[in-house]
N, C-alpha and C positions, 0 to 999 in steps of 0.2 A: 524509589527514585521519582517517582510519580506524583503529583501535589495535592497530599491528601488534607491539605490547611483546610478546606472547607469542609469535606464529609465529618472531620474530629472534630473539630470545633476548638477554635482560641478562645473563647471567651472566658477562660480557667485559665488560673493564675499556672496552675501545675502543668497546663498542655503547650505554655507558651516556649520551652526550649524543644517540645518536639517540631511545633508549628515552625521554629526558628529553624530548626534541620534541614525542616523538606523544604523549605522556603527560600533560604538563601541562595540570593544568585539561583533562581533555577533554569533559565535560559542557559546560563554556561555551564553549571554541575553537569547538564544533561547532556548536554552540546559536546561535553569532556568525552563524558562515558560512552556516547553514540561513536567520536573518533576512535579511542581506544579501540572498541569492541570492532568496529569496521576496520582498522590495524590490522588485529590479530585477527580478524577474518580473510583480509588478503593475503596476511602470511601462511595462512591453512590453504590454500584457493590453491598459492603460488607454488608450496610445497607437494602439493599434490599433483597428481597428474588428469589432464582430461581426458576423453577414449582415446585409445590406438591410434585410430584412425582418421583423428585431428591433429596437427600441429600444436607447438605450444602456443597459448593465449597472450596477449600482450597483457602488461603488469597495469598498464593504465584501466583496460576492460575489466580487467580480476577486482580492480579496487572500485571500479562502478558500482560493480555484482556486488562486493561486499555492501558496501552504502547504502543501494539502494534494498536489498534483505533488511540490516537493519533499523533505515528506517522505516521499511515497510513498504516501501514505493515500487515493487515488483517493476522500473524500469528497467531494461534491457540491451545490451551495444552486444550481447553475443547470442548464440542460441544454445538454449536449455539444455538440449540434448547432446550438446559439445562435452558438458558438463559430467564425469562419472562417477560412480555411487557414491564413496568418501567425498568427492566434490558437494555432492549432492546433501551428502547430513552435515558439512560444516553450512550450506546455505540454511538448514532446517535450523540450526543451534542457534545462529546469527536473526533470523525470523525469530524464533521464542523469548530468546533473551533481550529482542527490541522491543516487544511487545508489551503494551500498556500493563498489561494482569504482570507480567515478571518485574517490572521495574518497581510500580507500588510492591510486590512484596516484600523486594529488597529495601526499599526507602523504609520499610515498617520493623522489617530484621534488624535496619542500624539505627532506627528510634529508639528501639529499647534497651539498648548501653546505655543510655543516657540519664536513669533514672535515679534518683537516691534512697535511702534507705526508705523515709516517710513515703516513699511514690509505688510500693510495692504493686498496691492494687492495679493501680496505674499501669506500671508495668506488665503485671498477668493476662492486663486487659489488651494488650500491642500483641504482646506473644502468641495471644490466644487469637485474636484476630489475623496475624502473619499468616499461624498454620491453617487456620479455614482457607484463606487465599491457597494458599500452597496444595491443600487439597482438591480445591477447587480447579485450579491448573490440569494437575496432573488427571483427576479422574475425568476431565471434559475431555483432554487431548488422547488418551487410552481410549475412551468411548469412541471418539470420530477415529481413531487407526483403527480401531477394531470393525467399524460400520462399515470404514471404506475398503479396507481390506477383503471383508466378507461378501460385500457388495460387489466389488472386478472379479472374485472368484466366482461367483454364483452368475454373472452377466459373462455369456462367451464373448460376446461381440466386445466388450469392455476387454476384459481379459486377452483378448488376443491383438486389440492393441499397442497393449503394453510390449505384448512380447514381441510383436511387430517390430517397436521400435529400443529393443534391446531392454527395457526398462525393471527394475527390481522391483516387485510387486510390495513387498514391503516398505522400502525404499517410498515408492510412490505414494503409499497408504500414509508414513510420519510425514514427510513434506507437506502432500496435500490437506491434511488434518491442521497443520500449525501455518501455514499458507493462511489458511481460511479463517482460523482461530484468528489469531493475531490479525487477522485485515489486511495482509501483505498483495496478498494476489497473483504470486507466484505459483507456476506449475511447471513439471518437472519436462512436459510435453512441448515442443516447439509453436504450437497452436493454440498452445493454452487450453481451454476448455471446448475451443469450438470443434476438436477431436472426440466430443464426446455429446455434442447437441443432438442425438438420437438418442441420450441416456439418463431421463430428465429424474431417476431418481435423486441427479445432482443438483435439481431445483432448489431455491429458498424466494420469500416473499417481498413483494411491494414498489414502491414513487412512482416511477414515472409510467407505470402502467397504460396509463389510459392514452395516454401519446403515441407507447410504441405501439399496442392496439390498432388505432386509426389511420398511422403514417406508416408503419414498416412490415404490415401484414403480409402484403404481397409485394414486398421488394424484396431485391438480390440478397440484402444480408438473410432474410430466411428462409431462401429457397430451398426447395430439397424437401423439409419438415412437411409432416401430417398437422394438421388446426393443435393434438394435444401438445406433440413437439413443440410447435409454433407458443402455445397458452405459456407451457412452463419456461422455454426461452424468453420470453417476456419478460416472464415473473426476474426470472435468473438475471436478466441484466439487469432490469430495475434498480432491483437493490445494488448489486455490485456498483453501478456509478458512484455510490455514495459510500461505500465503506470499500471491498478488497480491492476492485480490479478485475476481476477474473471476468472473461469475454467466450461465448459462444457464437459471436455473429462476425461478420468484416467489417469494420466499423465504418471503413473507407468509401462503402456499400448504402452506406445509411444515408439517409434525407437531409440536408443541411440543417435545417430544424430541427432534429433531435441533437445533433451533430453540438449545435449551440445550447440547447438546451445540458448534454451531457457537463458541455465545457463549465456550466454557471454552477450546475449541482457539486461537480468535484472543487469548486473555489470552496463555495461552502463547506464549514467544518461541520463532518457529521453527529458533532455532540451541539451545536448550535439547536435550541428550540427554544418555544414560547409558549407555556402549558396553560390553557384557561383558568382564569380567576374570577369570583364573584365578586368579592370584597373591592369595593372603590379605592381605600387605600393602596390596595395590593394592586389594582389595577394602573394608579400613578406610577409605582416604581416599578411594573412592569413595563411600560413603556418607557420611561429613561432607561431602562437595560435595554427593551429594543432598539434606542436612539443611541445608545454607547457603544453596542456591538455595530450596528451599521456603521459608526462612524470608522470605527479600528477596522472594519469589512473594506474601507475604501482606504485606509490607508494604507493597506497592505497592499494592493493595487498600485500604488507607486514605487515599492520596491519591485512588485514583477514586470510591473514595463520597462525600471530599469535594466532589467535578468533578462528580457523580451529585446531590449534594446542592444545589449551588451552581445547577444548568440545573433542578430544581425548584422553586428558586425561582424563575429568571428567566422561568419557565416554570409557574407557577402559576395564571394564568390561563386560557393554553389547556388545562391539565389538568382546570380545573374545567368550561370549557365545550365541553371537545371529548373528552372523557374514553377514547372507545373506538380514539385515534390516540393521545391524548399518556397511556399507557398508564407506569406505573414502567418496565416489561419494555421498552417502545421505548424507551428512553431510557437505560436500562442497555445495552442491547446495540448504540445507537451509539457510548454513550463507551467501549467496551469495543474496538466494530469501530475506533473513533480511536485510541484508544489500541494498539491493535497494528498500527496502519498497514495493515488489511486492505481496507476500502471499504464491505463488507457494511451493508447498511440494509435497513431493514423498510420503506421507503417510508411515503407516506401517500395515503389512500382516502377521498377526498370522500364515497363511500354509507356511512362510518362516519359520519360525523356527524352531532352531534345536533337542527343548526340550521342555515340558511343553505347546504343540502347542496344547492340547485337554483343555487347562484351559483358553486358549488366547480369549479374543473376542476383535473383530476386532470394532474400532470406527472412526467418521466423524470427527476427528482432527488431526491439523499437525502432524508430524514424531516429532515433539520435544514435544510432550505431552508423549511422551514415555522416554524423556531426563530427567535424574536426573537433582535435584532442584539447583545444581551448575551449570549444563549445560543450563537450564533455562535462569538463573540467566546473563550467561553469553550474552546469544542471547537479553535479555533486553537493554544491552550495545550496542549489534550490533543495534538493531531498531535502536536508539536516533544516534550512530553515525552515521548511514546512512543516517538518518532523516536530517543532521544536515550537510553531505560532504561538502554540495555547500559552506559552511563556514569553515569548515577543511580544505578545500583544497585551501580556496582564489578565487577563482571564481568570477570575476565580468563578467555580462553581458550586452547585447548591443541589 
């Protein structure tokens, strides 16, 4: 499902009906399958039940949670741990099967019906490429259940956790494994990851390093951590801004500075780069590619101010009575986090409020689980386009 027109190459007369496959209409073919698939994951959500000792979920939150699974936007209107273990692997199934690695390998499984007798080779060569993907899936996602699994089992303080909060130790292992895989940024914990920022085995590397270094070392979001804690939290949100999601800090906590900073990396699409060239030619057309991306970078900008504008309205009331939560800046920087499928929220803080703050209680889900059902409604749009830019916008890659 994935647009593999560049990696194969058209320039062959023989590869122009599969380039013609993946290609067609690809904003809507995907745009199709993302509803479907987010369908039939509310219909699993809804058929299921959540723990005991929750009430039922409203149909409108279930179909969030689906949406936002499969496009990978780890946004949130309920808490995690409402959610019980069947609940829990249809969100993991809805993760994998949004995920970039499953959808090429599907778009490569239904290329190669398409070939004729003369195209054998051709053919062998799709087939043969599908199953490495397919291997490739499966043995990374076995690896990371097995790592993680091994890992909360050999970590008490991990492990007791879980059990703390009723949680399937397996269960947590395929979630969190295809969470991360996929870039979703979902976790099965109400807290996310910052339940586990004493346990930096769950580190990974890199960007905005050196910023949170100098500005958040000895702020609230890290207090508590020892310097290594502190080093590998670092590392761990770094990268997270730009690909899953996944949060060990309070975001709410953090310096406005980075705060803005987060907001412009999660516009940015993570497959966005500009690789050195020597070659002068190569150097020209590389700058008209950086002049064409920038340009589509700003035009997209006009559709989320209109998203920005449209949840102002629907959202006008609690701006006027809840003014220090329903803030422009929270509200841009969730349709920002929705729109680049990252997860990131500012939450919401009952001691902000200006009224009725001794009835408030304060919960482990996004700022827009506090958004009327218009407003909602509307960030479902942003997932799926966000989900969806690299074909909104034309984007071929190389």
């Amino acid at each position: 499902m994935s647009n593999f027109r560049a990696p194969l190459g058209c320039s062959s007369s023989k590869l122009n009906r599969v380039c013609h496959i993946l290609s067609v209409n690809p904003f809507w073919t995907r745009n199709f399958y993302l509803l479907i698939i987010s369908l039939l994951g509310f219909w699993g959500l809804n058929v299921l039940k959540p723990r005991t000792n929750f009430s039922k979920l409203r149909n409108l939150d279930l179909f969030f949670t689906s949406v936002s699974a499969t496009t990978l936007s780890s946004m949130s209107t309920i808490e995690m741990e409402i959610l019980s273990n069947p609940q829990l692997i249809v969100v993991s199934i809805l993760m994998f099967i949004g995920g970039e690695v499953f959808t090429s390998m599907v778009g490569l499984f239904i290329a190669q019906n398409t070939f004729n007798n003369d195209e054998h080779l051709l053919h062998h060569s799709i087939v043969f490429l599908s199953f490495i993907i397919l291997g490739y899936l499966l043995v990374i996602n076995l690896l990371g259940i097995a790592m993680v699994f091994l890992f909360i089992s050999l970590v008490s303080n991990a492990h007791r956790t879980l059990k703390s909060k009723g949680l399937n130790l397996f269960t947590f292992s395929i979630f969190t494994t295809i969470s991360s895989f996929t870039n979703c940024g979902f976790i099965p914990t109400n807290e996310n990851m910052l339940v586990f920022n004493k346990n930096p085995a769950f580190g990974f590397v890199v960007i905005q390093v050196v910023l949170f270094f100098v500005m958040e070392w000895n702020s609230k979001s890290l207090k508590g951590l020892n310097p290594y804690e502190k080093t590998i939290g670092v590392l761990f949100q770094s990268v997270n801004t730009r690909q899953a999601g996944e949060t060990i800090v309070n975001l709410p906590a953090m310096s406005t500075v980075i705060l803005i900073v987060i907001t412009v990396i999660m516009y940015l699409p993570p497959y966005t780069s500009f690789p050195f060239v020597n070659d002068e030619e190569e150097q020209h057309q590389q700058q008209k590619r950086k002049r064409k991306i920038a340009k589509k970078l700003l035009s997209q900008l006009a559709y989320i101010s209109i998203f920005v504008i449209l949840i102002c309205i629907t959202e006008r009331k609690s701006m006027k009575e809840d003014p220090l939560n329903f803030t422009p800046f929270n509200i841009v920087f969730e349709v920002i986090s929705a729109y680049g499928n990252v997860g990131y929220t500012m939450g919401y803080n009952c001691k902000l409020r200006l009224k009725d703050g001794a009835n408030c209680e304060d919960k482990w889900y996004g700022f827009v689980g506090r958004w009327s059902d218009a407003g909602k409604t509307i960030l479902i749009v942003v997932m799926l386009f966000g989900r969806l830019k690299r074909y909104n916008m034309g984007w071929k890659f190389s």
